[in-house]
N, CA and C atoms of all chains as a GROMACS GRO file, in nm:
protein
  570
    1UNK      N    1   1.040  25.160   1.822
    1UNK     CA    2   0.971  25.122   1.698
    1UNK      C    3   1.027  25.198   1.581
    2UNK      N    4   1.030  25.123   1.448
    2UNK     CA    5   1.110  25.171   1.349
    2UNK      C    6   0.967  25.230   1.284
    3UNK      N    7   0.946  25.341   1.176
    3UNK     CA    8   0.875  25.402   1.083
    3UNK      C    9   0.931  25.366   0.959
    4UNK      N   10   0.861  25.283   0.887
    4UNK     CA   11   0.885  25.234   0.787
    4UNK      C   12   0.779  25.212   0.629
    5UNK      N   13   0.846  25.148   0.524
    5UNK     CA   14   0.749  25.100   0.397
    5UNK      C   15   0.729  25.007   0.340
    6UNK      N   16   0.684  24.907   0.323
    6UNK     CA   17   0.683  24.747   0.300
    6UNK      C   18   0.730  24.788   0.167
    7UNK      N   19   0.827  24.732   0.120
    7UNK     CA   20   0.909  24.713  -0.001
    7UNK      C   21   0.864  24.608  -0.115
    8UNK      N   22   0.835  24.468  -0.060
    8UNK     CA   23   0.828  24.367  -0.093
    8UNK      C   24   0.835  24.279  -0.014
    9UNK      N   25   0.841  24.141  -0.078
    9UNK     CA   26   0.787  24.029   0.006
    9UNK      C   27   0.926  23.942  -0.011
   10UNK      N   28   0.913  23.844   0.060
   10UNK     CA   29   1.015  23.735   0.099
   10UNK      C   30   0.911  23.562   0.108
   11UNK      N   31   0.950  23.502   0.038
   11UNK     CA   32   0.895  23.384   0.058
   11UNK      C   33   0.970  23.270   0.083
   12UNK      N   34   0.985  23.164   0.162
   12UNK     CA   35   1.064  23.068   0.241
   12UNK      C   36   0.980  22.915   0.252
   13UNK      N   37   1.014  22.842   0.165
   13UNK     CA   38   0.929  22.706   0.234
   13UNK      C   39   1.009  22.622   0.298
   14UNK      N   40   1.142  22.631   0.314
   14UNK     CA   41   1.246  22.559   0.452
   14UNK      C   42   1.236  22.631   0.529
   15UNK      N   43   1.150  22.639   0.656
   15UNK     CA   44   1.258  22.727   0.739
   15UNK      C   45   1.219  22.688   0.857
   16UNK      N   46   1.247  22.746   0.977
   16UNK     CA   47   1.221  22.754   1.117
   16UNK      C   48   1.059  22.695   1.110
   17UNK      N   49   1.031  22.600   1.198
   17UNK     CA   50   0.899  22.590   1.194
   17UNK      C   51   0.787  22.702   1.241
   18UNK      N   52   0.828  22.808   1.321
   18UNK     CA   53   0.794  22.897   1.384
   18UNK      C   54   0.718  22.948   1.304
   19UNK      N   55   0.826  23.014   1.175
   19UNK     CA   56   0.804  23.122   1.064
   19UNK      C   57   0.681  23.054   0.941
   20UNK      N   58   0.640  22.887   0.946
   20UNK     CA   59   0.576  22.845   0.885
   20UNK      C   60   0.416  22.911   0.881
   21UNK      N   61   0.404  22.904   0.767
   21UNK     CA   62   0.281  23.036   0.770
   21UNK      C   63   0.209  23.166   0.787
   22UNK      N   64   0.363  23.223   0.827
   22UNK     CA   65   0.362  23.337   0.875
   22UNK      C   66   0.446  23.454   0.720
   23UNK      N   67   0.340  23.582   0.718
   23UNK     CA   68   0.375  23.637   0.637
   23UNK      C   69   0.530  23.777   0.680
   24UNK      N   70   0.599  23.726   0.586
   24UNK     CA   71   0.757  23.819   0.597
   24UNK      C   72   0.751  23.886   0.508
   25UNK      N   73   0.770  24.034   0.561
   25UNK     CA   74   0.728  24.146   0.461
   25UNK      C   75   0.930  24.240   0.504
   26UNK      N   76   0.948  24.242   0.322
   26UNK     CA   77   1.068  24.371   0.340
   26UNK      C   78   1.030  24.511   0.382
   27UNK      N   79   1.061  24.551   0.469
   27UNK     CA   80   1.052  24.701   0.559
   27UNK      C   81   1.174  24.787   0.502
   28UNK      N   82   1.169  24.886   0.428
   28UNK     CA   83   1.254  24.982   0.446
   28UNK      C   84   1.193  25.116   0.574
   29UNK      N   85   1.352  25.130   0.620
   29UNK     CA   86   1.289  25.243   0.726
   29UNK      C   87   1.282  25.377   0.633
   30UNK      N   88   1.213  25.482   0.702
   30UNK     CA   89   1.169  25.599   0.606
   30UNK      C   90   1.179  25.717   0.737
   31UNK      N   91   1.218  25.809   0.701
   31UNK     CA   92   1.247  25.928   0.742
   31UNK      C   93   1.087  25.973   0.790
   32UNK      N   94   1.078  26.053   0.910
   32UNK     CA   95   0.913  26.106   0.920
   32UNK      C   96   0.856  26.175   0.794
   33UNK      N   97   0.956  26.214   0.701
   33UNK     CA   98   0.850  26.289   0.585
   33UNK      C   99   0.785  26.178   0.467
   34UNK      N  100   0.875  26.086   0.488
   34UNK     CA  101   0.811  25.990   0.480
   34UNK      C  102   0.906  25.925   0.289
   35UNK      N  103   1.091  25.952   0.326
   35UNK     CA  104   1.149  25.944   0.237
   35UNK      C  105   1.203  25.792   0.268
   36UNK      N  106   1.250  25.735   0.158
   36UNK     CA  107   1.340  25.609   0.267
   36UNK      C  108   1.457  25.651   0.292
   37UNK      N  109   1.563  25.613   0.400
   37UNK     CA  110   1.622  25.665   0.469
   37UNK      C  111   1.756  25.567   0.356
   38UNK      N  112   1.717  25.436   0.295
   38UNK     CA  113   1.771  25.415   0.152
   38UNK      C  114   1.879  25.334   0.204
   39UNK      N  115   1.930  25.268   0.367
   39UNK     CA  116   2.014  25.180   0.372
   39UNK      C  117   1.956  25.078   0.483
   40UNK      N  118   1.866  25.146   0.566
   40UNK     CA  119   1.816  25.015   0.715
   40UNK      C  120   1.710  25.005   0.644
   41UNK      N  121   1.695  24.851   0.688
   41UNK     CA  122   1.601  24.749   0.614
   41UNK      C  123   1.572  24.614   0.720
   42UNK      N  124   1.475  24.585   0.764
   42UNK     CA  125   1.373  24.434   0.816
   42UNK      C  126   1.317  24.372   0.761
   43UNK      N  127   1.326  24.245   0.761
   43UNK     CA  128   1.246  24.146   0.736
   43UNK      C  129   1.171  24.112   0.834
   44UNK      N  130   1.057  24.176   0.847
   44UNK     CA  131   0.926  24.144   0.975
   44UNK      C  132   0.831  24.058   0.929
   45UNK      N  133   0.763  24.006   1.069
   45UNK     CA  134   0.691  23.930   1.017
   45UNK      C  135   0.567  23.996   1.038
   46UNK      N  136   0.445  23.982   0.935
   46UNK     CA  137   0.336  24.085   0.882
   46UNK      C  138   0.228  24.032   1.040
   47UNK      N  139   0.177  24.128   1.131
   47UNK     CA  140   0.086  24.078   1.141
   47UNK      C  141  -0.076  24.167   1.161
   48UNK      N  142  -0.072  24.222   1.071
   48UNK     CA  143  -0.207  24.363   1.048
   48UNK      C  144  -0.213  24.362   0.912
   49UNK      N  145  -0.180  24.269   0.851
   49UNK     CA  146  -0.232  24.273   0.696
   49UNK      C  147  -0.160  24.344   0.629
   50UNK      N  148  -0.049  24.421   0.613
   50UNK     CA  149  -0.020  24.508   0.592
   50UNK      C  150   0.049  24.488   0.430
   51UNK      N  151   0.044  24.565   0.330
   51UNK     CA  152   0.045  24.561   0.208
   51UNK      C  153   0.179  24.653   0.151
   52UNK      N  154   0.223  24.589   0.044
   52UNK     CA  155   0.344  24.642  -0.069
   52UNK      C  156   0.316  24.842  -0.064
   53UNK      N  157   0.399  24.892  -0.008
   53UNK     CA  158   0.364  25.039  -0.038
   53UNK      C  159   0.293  25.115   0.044
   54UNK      N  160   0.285  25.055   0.198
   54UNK     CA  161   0.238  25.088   0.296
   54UNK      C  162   0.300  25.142   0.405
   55UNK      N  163   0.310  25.267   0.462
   55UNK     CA  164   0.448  25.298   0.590
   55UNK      C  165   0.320  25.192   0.679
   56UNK      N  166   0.431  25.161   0.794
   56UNK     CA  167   0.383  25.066   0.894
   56UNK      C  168   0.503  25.092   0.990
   57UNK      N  169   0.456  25.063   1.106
   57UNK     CA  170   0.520  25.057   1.218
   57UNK      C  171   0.588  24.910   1.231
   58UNK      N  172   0.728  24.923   1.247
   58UNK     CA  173   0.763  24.795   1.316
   58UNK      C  174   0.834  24.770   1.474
   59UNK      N  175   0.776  24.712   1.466
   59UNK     CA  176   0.834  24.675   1.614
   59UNK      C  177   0.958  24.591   1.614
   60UNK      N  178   1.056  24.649   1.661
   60UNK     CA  179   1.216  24.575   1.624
   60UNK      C  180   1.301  24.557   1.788
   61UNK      N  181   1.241  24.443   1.820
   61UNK     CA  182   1.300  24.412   1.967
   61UNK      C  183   1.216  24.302   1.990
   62UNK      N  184   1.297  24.182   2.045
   62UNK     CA  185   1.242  24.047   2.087
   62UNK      C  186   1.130  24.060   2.174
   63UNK      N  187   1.172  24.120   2.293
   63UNK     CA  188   1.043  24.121   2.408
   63UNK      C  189   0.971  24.153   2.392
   64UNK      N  190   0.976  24.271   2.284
   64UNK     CA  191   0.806  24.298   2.264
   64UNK      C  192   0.745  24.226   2.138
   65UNK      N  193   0.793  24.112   2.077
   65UNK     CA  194   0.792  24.061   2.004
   65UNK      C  195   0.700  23.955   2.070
   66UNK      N  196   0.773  23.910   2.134
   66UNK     CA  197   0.681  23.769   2.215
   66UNK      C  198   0.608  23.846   2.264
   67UNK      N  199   0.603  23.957   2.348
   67UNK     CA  200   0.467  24.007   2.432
   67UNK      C  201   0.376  23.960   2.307
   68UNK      N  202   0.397  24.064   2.229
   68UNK     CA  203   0.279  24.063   2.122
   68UNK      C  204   0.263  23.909   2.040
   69UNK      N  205   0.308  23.805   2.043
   69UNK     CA  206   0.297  23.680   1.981
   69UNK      C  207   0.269  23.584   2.094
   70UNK      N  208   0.233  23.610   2.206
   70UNK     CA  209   0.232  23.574   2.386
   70UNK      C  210   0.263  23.447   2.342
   71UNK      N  211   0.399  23.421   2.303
   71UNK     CA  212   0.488  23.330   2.323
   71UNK      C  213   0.595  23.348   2.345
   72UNK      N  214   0.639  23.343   2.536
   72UNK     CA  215   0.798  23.387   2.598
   72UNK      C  216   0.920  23.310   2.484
   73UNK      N  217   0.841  23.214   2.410
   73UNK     CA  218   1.023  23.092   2.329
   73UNK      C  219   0.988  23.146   2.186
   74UNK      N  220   0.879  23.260   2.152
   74UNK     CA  221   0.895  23.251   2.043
   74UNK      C  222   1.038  23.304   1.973
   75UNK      N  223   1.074  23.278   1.862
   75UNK     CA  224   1.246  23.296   1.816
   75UNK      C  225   1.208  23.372   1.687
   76UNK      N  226   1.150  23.541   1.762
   76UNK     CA  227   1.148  23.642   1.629
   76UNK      C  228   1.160  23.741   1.720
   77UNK      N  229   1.206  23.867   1.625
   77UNK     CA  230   1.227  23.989   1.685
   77UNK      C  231   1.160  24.081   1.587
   78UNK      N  232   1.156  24.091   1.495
   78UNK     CA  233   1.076  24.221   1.451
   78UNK      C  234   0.927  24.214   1.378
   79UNK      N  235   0.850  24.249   1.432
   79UNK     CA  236   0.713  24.236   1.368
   79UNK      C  237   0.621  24.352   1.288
   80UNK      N  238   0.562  24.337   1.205
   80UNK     CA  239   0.495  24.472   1.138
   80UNK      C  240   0.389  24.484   1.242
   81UNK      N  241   0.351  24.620   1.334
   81UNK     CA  242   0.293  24.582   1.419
   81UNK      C  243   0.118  24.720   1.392
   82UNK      N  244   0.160  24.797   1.290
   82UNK     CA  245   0.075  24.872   1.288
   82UNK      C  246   0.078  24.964   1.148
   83UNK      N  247  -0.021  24.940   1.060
   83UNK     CA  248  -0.037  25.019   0.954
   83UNK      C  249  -0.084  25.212   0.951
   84UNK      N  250   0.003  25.286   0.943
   84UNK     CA  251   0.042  25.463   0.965
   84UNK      C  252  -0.049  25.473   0.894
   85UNK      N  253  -0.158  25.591   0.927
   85UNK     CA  254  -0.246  25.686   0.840
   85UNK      C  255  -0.220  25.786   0.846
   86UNK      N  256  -0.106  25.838   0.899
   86UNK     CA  257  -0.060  25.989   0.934
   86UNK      C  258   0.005  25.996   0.951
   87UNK      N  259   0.175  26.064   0.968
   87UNK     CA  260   0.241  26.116   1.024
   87UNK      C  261   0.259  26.296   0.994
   88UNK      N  262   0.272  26.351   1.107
   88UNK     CA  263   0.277  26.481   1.119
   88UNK      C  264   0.355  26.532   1.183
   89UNK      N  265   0.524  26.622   1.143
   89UNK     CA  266   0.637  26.644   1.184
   89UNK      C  267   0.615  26.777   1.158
   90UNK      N  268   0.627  26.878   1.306
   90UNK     CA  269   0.638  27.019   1.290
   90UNK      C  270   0.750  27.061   1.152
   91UNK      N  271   0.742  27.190   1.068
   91UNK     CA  272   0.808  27.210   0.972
   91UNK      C  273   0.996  27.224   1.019
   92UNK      N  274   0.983  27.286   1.158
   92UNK     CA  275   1.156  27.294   1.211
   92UNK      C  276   1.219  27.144   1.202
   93UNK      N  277   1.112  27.086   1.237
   93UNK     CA  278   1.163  26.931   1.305
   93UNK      C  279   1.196  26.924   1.466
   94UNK      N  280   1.145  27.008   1.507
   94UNK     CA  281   1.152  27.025   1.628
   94UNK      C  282   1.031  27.031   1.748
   95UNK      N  283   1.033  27.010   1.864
   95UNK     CA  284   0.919  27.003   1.920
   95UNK      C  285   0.867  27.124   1.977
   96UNK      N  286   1.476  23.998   1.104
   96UNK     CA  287   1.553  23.913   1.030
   96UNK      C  288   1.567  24.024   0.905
   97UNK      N  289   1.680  23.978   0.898
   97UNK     CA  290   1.747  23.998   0.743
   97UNK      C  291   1.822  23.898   0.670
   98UNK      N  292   1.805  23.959   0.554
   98UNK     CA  293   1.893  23.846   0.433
   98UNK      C  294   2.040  23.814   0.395
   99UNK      N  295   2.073  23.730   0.367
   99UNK     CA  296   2.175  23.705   0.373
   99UNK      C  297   2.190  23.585   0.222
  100UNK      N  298   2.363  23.556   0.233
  100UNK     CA  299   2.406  23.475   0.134
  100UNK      C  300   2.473  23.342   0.155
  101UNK      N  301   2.461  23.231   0.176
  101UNK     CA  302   2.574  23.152   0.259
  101UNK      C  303   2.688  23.144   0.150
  102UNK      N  304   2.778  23.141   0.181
  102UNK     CA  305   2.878  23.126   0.098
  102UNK      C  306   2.970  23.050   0.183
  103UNK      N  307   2.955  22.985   0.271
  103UNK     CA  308   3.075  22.850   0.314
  103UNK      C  309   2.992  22.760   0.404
  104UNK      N  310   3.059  22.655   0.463
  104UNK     CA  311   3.034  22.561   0.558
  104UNK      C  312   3.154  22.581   0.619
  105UNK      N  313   3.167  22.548   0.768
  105UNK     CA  314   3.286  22.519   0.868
  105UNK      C  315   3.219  22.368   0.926
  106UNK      N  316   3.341  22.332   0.973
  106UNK     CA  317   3.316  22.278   1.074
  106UNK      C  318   3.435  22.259   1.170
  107UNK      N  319   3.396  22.236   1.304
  107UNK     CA  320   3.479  22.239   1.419
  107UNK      C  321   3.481  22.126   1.534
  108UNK      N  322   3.570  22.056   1.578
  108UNK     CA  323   3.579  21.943   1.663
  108UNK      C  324   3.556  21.999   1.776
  109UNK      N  325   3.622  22.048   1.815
  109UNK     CA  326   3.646  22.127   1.960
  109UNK      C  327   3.563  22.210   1.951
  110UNK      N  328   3.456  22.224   2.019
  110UNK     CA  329   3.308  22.344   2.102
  110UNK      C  330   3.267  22.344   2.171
  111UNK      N  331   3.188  22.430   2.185
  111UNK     CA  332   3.058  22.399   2.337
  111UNK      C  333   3.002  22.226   2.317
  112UNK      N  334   2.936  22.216   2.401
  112UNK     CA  335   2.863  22.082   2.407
  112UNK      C  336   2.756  22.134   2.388
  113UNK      N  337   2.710  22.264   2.407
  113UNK     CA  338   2.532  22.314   2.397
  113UNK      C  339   2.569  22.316   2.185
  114UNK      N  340   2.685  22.314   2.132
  114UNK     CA  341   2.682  22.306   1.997
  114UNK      C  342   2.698  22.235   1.926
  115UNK      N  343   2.695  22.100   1.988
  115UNK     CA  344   2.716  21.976   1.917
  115UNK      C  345   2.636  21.948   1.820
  116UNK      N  346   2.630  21.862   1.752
  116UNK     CA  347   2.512  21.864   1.628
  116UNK      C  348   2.509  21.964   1.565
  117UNK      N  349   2.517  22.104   1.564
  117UNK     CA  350   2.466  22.156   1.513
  117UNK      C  351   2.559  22.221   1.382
  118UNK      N  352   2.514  22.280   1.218
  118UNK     CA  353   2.588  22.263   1.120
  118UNK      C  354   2.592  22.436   1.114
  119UNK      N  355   2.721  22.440   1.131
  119UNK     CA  356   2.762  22.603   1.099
  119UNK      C  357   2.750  22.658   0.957
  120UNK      N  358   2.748  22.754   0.922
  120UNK     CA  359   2.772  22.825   0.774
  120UNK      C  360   2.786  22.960   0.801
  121UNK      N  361   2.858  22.964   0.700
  121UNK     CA  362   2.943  23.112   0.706
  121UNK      C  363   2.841  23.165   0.564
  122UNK      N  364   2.796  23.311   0.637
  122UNK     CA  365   2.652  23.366   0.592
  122UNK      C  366   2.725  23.543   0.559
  123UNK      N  367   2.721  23.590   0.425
  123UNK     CA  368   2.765  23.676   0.407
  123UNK      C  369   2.623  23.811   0.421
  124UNK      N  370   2.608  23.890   0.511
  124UNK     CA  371   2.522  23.985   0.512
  124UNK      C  372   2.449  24.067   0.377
  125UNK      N  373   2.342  24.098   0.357
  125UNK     CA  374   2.276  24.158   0.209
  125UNK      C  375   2.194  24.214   0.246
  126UNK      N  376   2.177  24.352   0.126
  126UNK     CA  377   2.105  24.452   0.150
  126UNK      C  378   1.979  24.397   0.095
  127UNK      N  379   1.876  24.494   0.074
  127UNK     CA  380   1.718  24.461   0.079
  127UNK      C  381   1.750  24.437  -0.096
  128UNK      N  382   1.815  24.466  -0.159
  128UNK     CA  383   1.826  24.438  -0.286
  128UNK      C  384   1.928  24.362  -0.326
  129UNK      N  385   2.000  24.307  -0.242
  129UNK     CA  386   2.078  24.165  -0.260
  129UNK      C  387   2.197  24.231  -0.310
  130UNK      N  388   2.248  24.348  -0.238
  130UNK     CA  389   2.409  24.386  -0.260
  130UNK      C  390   2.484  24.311  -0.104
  131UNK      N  391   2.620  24.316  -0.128
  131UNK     CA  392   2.694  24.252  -0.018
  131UNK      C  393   2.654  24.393   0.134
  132UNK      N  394   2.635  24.341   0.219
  132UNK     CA  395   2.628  24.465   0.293
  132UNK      C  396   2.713  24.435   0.431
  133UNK      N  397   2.857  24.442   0.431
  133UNK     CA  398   2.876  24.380   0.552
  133UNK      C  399   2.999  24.257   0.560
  134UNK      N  400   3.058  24.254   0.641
  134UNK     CA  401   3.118  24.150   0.636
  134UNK      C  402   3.043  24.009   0.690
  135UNK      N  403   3.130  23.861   0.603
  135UNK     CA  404   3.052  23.752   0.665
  135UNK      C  405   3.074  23.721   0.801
  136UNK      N  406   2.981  23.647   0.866
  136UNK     CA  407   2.977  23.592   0.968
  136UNK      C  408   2.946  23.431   0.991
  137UNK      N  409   2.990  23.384   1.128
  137UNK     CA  410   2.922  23.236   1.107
  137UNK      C  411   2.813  23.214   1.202
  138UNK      N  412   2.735  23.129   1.161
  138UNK     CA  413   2.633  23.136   1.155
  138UNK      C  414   2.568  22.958   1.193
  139UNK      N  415   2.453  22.970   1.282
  139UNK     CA  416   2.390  22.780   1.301
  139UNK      C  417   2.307  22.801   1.193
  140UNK      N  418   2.291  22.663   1.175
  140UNK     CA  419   2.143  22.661   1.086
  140UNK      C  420   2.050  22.592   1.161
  141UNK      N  421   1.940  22.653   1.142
  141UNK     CA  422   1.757  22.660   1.236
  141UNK      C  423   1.701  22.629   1.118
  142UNK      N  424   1.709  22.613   1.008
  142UNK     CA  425   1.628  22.571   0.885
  142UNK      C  426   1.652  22.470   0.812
  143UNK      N  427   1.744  22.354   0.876
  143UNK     CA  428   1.820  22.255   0.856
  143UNK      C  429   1.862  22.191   0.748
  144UNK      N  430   1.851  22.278   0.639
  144UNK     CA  431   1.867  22.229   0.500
  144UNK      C  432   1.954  22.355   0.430
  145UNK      N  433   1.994  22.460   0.494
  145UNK     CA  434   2.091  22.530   0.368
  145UNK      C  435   2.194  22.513   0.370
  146UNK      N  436   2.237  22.549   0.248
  146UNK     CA  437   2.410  22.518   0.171
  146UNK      C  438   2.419  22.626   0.130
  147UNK      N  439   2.559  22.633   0.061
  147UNK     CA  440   2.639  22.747   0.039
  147UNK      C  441   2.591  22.754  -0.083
  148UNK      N  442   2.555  22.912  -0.145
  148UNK     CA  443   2.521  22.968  -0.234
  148UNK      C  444   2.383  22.957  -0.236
  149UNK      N  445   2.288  22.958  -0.121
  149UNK     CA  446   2.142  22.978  -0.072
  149UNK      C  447   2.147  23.088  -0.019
  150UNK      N  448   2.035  23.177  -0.088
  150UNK     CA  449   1.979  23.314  -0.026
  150UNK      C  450   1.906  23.260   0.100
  151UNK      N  451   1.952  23.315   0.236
  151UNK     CA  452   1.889  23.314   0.306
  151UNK      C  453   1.851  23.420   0.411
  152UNK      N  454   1.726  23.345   0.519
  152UNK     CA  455   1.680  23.445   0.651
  152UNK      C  456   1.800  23.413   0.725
  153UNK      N  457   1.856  23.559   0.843
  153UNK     CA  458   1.918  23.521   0.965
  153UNK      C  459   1.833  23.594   1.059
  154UNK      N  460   1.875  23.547   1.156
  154UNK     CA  461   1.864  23.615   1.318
  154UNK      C  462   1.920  23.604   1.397
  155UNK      N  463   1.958  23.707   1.468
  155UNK     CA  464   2.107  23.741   1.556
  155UNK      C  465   2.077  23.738   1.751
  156UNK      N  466   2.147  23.771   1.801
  156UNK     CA  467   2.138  23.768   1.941
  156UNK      C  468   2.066  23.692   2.000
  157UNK      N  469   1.973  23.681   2.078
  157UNK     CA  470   1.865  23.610   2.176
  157UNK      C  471   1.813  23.544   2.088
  158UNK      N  472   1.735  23.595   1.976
  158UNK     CA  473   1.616  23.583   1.913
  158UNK      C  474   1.732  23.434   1.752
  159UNK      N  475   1.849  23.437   1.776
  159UNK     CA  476   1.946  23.320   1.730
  159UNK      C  477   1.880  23.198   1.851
  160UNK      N  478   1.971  23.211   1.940
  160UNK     CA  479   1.903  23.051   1.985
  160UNK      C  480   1.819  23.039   2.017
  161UNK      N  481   1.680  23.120   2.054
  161UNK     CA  482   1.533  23.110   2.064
  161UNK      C  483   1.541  22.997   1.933
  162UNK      N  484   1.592  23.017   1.846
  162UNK     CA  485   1.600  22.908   1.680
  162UNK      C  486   1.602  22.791   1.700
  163UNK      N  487   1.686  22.754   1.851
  163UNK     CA  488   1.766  22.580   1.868
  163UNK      C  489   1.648  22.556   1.977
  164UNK      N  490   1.644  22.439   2.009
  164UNK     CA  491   1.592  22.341   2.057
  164UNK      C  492   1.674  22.225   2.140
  165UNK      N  493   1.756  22.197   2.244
  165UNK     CA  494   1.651  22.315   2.355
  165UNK      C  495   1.728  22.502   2.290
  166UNK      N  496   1.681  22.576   2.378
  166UNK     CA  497   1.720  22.713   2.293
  166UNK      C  498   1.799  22.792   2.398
  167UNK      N  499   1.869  22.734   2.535
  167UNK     CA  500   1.918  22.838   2.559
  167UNK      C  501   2.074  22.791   2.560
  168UNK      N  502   2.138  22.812   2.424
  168UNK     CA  503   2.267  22.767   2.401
  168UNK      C  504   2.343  22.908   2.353
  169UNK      N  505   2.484  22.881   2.332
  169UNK     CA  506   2.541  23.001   2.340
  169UNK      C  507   2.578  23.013   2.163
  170UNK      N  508   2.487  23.060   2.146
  170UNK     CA  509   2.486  23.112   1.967
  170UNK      C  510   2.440  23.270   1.955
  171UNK      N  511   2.496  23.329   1.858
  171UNK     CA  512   2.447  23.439   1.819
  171UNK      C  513   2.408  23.497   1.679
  172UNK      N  514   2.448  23.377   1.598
  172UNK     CA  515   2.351  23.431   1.482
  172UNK      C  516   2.302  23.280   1.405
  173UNK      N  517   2.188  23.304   1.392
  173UNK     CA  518   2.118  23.186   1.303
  173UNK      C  519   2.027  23.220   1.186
  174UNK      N  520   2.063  23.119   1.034
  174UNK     CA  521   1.953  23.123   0.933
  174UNK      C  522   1.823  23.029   0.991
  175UNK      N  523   1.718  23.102   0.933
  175UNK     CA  524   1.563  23.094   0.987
  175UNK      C  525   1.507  23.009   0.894
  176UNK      N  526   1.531  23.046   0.720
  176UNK     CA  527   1.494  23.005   0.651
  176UNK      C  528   1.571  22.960   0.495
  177UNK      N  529   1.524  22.945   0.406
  177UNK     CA  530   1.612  22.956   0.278
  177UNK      C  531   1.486  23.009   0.184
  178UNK      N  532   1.548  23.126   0.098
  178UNK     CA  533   1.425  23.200   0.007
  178UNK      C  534   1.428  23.187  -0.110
  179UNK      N  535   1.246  23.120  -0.115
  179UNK     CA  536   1.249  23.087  -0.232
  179UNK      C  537   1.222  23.197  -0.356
  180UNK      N  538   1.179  23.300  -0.300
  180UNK     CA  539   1.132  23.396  -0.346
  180UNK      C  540   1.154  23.518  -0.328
  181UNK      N  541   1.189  23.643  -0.406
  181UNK     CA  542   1.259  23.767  -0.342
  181UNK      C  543   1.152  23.884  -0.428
  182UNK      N  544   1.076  23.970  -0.421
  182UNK     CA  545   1.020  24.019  -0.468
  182UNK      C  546   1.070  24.170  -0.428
  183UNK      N  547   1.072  24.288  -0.480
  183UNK     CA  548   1.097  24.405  -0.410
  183UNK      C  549   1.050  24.494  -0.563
  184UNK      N  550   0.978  24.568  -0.457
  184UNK     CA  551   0.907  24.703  -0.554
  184UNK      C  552   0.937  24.756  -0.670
  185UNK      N  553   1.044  24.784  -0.588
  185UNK     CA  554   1.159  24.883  -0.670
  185UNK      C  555   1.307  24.888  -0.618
  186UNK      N  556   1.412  24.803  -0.706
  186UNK     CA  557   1.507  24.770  -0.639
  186UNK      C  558   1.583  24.954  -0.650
  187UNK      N  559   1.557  25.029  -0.722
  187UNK     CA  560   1.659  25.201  -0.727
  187UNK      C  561   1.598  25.198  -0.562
  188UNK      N  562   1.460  25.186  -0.517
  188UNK     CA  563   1.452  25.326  -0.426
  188UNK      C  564   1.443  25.238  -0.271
  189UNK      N  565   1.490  25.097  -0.302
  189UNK     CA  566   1.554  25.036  -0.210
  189UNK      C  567   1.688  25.058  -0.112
  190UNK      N  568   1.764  25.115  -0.209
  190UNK     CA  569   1.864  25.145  -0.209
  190UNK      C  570   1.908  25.240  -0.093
   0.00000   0.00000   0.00000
């Protein structure tokens, strides 16, 4: 799972029928202190509500993509799968 | 998924038979703020309406022909959608 910040939005009215109605949120990934890391970036698809300026968890891998959409044909791989109220990284960075 | 640019059409006589029908475009890779990021690639279309010089969605590996119908053909990258809309926070801290 990537640690990330919804950037912005993406809106599409051609597309895959799949993706029809479904909200696509820009993910920048972010460092645990919670910087953006300023070059990896997803287009997930939202599904926890998740809002402009929010770290969120994404989930970036097909299988667990369909697990969580319990559709084996669905044709997506990364999903916003959980909105962060915390992260907490010892000061070394170490465990 | 991530964004992308189409900037060509191909087409090819000689292919798979799982690729018949289907309309290639050569899809140049883009960052979350619409810089080139990447070299182009080619690409099916799953959103059956883009042309060259359309911002668009792709998706790569498995989660590409999960796109086609039937879906288990030998493709590896497909546009999802075409965007109508690009919104981002803040394109500096995109970056």
């Amino acid at each position: 799972m990537i640690l990330g910040r919804v950037l912005g939005t993406v809106v599409s009215t051609v597309q895959h029928p799949y993706y029809g109605g479904r909200t696509q949120l820009l993910v920048g990934a972010v460092l645990p202190d919670g910087t953006l890391d300023g070059t990896r970036y997803i287009l997930a698809l939202d599904m926890v509500g998740a809002g402009v300026g929010e770290t969120v968890l994404v989930e970036d891998e097909g299988n667990s993509a369909r697990q969580i959409l319990a559709d084996p044909k669905a044709p997506v791989r990364s999903l916003i799968v959980a909105i962060v109220d915390e992260v907490q990284v010892n000061a070394s960075g170490e465990a | 998924m991530r964004l992308g640019r189409v900037i060509g059409t191909l087409v090819a006589t000689v292919k798979p038979d799982a690729m018949k029908g289907l309309k290639l475009l050569i899809v140049r890779p883009l960052t979350a703020d619409l810089r080139d990021d990447g070299d182009p690639f080619v690409a099916t279309d799953a959103s059956a309406q883009a042309s060259s010089g359309d911002l668009v969605t792709w998706e790569a590996a498995r989660e590409a022909a999960l796109l086609h119908d039937p879906w288990f053909i030998p493709v590896d990258h497909a546009v999802v959608g075409i965007v109508d809309q690009h919104a981002l926070e803040s394109p500096e801290r995109a970056r």
